[in-house]
C-alpha positions as CSV (number, residue, x, y, z in Angstrom):
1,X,81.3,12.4,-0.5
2,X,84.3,13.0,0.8
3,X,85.2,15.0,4.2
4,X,87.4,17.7,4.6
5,X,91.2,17.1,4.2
6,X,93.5,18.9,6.7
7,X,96.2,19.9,4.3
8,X,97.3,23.5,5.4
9,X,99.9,23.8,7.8
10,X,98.0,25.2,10.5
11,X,95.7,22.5,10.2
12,X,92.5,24.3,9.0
13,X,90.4,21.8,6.8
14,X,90.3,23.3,3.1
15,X,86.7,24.0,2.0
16,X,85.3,21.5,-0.7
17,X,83.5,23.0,-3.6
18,X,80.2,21.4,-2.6
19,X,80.1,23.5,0.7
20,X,77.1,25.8,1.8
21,X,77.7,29.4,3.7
22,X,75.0,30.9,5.2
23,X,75.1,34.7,4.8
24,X,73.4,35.2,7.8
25,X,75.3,33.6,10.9
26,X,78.7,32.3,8.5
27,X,77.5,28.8,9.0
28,X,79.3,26.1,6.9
29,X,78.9,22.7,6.1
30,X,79.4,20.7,3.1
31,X,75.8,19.7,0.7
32,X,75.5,16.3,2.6
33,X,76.2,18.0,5.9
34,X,74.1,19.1,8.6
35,X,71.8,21.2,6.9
36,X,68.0,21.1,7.6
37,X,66.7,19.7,4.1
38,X,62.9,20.4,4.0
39,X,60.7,18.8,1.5
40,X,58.5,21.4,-0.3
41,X,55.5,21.7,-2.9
42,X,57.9,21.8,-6.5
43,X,61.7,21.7,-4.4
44,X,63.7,20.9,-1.8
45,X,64.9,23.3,0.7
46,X,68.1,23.8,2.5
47,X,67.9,25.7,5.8
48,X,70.6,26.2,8.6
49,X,70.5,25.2,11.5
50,X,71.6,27.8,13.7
51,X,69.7,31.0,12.2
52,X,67.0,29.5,10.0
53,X,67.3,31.3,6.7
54,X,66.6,28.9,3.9
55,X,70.1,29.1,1.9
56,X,68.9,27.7,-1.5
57,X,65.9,26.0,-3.2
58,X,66.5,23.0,-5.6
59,X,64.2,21.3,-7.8
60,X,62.9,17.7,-6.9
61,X,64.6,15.1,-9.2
62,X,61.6,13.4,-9.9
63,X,59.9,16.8,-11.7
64,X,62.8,16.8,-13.8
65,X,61.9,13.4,-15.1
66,X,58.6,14.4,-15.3
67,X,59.0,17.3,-17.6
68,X,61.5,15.5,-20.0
69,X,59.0,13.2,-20.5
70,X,56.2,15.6,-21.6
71,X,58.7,17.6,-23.9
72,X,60.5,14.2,-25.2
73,X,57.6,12.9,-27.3
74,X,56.5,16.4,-28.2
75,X,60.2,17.2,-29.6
76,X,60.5,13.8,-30.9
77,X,57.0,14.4,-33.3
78,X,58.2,18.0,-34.1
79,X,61.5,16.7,-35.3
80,X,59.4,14.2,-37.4
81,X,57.1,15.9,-39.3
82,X,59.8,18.9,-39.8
83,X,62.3,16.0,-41.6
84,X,59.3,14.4,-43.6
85,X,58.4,17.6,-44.9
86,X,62.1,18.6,-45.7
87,X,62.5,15.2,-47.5
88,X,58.9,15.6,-49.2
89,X,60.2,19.1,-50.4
90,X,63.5,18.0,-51.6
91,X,61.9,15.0,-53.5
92,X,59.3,18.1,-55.3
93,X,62.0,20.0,-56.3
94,X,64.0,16.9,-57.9
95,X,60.9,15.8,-59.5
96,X,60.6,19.6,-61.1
97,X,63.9,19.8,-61.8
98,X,64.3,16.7,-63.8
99,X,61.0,17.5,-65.3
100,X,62.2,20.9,-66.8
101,X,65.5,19.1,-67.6
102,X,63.2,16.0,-69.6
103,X,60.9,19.2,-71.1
104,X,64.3,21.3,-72.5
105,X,66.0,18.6,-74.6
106,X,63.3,16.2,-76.0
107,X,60.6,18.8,-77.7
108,X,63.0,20.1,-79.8
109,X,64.7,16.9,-80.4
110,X,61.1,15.7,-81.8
111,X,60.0,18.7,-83.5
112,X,61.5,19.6,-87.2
């Protein structure tokens, strides 16, 4: 990432969007900065280092992975069996329809 440019005249560096404020002490730092990241059971904490208070929780990437691929093939076979049976259905309703089309103009053709 990138470090803070020094672009105002007085030459304060302007935040980045990927900066952290602590509400309790008005510590900032950018994401990659010197926050104290602490591995946890389902996320990954972010804690300052001057008060302690743990600013935000974020998920572990590798859970995320983990639960796309229990929903993936789950989806994937839903989405399967809901397009066979639409295709099984609209084949049914073609067959009756050209039935009741076939029944209408032959019997009374034949009959006299």
């Amino acid at each position: 990432m990138t470090r803070p440019a020094t672009t105002h005249d007085d030459g304060a560096p302007t935040p980045r969007k990927a900066t952290l404020f602590c509400r309790e002490c008005d510590h900032s730092s950018p994401v990659d900065g010197d926050w104290v990241v602490q591995s946890r059971d389902r996320c990954v904490a972010y804690v300052c280092p001057d008060c302690g208070i743990t600013l935000t929780k974020r998920p572990r990437s590798n859970e995320r992975s983990d639960r796309r691929a229990t929903v993936g093939p789950v989806a994937a076979w839903r989405r399967t069996i809901r397009t066979s049976a639409t295709v099984w259905r609209a084949s049914v309703d073609l067959g009756f329809t050209s039935l009741t089309a076939l029944l209408r103009v032959h019997p009374t053709a034949g009959v006299r």
